[in-house]
C-alpha positions in Angstrom: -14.8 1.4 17.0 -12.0 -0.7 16.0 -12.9 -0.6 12.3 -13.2 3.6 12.2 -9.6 3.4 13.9 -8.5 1.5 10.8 -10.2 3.4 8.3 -9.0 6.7 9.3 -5.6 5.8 9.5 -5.5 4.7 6.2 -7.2 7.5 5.0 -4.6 9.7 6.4 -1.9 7.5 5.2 -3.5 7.4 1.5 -3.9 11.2 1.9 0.1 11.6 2.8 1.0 9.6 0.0 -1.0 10.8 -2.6 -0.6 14.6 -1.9 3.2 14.5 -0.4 5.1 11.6 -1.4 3.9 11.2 -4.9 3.9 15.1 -6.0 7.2 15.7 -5.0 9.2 12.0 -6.0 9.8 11.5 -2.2 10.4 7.8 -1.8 9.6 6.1 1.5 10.9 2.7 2.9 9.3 -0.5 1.7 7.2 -1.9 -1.5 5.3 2.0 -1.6 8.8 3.5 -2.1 9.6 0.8 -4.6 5.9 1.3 -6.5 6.9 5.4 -6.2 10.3 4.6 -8.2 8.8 2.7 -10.3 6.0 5.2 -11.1 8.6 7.8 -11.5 10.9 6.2 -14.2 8.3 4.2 -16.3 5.1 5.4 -17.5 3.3 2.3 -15.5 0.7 4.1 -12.5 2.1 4.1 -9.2 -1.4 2.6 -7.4 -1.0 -0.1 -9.9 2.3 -0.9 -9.0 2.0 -0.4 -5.6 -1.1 -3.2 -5.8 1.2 -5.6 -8.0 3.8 -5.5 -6.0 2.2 -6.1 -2.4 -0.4 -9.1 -4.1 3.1 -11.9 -3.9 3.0 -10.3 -0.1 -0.8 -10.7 0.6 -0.6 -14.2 -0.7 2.4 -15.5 1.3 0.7 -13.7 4.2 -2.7 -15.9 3.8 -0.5 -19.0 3.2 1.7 -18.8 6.4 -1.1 -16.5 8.7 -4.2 -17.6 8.0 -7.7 -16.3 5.9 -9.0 -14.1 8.9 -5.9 -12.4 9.2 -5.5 -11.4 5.4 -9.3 -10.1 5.5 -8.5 -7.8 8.1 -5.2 -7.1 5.7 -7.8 -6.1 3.1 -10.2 -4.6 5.2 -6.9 -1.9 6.2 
């Protein structure tokens, strides 16, 4: 049950970004709004910069937290 929680909410969350935020050049907060004005002045995809720039984030997470808690990190 647990695991459907997780996959619908970031369903819904890919579906805001992809259909909101991206269209219209709204930026949110963190490394998403970063990857969305990055997307927006380069020619460089935004899902690609969006993955390049959380990957420094997902490694320092597994160093200092631990394997099981970057799976589930993944899993989201």
């Amino acid at each position: 049950m647990k695991n459907l929680v997780v996959i619908v909410g970031s369903l819904i969350v890919a579906f805001g970004f992809n259909f909101f935020l991206v269209p219209y050049g709204i930026l949110s907060s963190g490394i998403s709004g970063l990857a969305i004005l990055i997307g927006l002045v380069t020619p460089f995809d935004i899902g690609l910069m969006n993955l390049l720039l959380n990957l420094p984030l997902l490694i320092l997470g597994y160093i200092k937290l631990g394997r099981t808690i970057t799976i589930n990190t993944l899993f989201a």
